[in-house]
C-alpha positions as CSV (number, residue, x, y, z in Angstrom):
1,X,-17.3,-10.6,11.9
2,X,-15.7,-12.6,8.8
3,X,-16.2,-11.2,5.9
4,X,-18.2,-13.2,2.8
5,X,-16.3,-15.7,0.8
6,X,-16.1,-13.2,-2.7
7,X,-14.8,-10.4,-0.4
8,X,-11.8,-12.6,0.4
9,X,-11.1,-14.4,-2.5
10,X,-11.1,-10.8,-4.0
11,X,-8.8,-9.5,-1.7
12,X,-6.4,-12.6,-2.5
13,X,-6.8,-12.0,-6.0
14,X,-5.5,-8.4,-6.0
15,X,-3.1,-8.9,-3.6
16,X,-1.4,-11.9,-6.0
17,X,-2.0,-9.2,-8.9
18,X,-0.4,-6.6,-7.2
19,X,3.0,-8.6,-6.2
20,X,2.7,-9.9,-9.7
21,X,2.9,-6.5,-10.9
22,X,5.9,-5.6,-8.8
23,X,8.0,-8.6,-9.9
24,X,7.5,-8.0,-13.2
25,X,8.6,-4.1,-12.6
26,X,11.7,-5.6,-10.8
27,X,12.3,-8.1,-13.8
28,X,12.1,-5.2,-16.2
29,X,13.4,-3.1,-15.0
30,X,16.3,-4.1,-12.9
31,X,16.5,-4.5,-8.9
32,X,19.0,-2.1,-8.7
33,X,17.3,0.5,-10.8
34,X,14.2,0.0,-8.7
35,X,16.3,0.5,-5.4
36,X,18.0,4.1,-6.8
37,X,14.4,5.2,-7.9
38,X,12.8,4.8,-4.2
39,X,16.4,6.1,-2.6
40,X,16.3,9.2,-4.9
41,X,12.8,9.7,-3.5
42,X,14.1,9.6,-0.2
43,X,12.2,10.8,2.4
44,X,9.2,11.7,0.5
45,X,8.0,7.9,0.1
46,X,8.0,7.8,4.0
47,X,5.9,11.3,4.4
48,X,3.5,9.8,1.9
49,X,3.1,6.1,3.6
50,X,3.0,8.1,7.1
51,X,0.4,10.2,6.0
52,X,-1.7,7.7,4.6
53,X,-1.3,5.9,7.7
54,X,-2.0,8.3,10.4
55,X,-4.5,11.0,8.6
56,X,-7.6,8.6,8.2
57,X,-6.9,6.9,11.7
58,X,-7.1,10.1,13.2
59,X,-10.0,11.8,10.9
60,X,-11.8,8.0,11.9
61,X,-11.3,8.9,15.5
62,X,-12.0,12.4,15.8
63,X,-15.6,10.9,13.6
64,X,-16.2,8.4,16.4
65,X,-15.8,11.3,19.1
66,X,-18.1,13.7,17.7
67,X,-21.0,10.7,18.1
């Protein structure tokens, strides 16, 4: 199924805005400063993204089961 022509150009649109946004945070503020920020945070950056990653996937599947 494709999705409509705003949908995408949307999706484009905050994607650009989004890298945009980081560039500009890196330009600021510094690569290397950037770098010690997200290495300080260790492995709590990588709990978050797994979590976000795996809890709906699962909560989606356990929904699909119980139909």
């Amino acid at each position: 199924m494709k999705a409509p022509a705003k949908i995408q150009i949307t999706v484009w649109l905050l994607g650009l805005a989004g890298a945009a946004l980081f560039t500009i945070l890196l330009i600021r503020q510094g690569a290397p400063q950037v770098g010690v920020a997200f290495a300080s945070a260790g492995w709590a950056i990588a709990a978050v993204v797994i979590y976000h990653l795996t809890v709906p996937v699962f909560l989606d599947a356990l929904a699909w089961w119980v139909l």
